[in-house]
N, C-alpha and C positions, 0 to 999 in steps of 0.2 A: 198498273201504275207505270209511269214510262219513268226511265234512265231522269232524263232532266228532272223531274219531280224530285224524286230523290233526292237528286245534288241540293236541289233550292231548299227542301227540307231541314238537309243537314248546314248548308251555308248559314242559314239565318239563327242555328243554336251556338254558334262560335263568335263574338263577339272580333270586332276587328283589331288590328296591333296597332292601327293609330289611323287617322281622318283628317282629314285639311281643312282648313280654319275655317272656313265658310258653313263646313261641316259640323265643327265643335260648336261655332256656334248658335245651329240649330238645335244641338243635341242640348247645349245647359242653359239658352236661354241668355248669355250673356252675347255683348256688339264684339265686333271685332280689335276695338283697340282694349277691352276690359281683355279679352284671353292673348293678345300681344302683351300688354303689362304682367299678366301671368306668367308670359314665357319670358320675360325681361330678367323678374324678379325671382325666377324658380318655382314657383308654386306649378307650373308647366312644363313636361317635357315635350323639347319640339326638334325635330332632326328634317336635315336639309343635305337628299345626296347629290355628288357633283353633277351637273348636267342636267338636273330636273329642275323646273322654276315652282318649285310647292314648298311649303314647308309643311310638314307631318306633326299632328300633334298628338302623343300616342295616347293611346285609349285609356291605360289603366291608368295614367296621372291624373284625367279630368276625372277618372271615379273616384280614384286619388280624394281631389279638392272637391266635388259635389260632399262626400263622406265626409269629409272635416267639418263641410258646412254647416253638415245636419245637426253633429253634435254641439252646435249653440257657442262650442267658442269663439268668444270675441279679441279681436287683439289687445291688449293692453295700450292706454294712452301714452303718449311721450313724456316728457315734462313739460309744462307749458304753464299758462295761469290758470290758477283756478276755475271752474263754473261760478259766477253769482250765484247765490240764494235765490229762490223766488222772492218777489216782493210782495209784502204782507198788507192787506188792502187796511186801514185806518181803521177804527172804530168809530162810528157816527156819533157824533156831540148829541145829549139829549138833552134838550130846556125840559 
């Protein structure tokens, strides 16, 4: 087994400290402006150091929010009007 194997071996059991957005998202599946409203809103941590044109969006935040996802919570509605009832079909007249 040579030297570089090894490296690649252990490279790929260490998960990265954070991916660039084009990266995240392939990784969740979501477009690019749904994981910028992430990072807008905080559900995203995303770091930008001076003199690089990347923004970094780090790794454990998108497991972070995939994890939230899973557990089925939904957000709570605002206030707003009600939903209608469905509409209830008539009963047919019978001669």
């Amino acid at each position: 087994m040579t030297h570089q194997t090894e490296l690649s071996r252990d490279h790929a059991a260490v998960p990265p400290l954070a991916v660039t957005v084009a990266r995240a998202c392939e990784l969740t599946g979501f477009g690019q402006t749904s994981i910028w409203a992430f990072i807008e809103d905080g559900r995203l941590t995303a770091v930008r150091l001076p003199g690089v044109r990347r923004t970094l969006v780090s790794f454990d935040s998108l497991r972070r929010l995939l994890e939230g996802a899973s557990t089925g919570a939904q957000p709570k509605r605002g206030p707003g009007r009600p939903r209608k009832a469905a509409a209830q079909p008539e009963a047919e007249a019978t001669l």
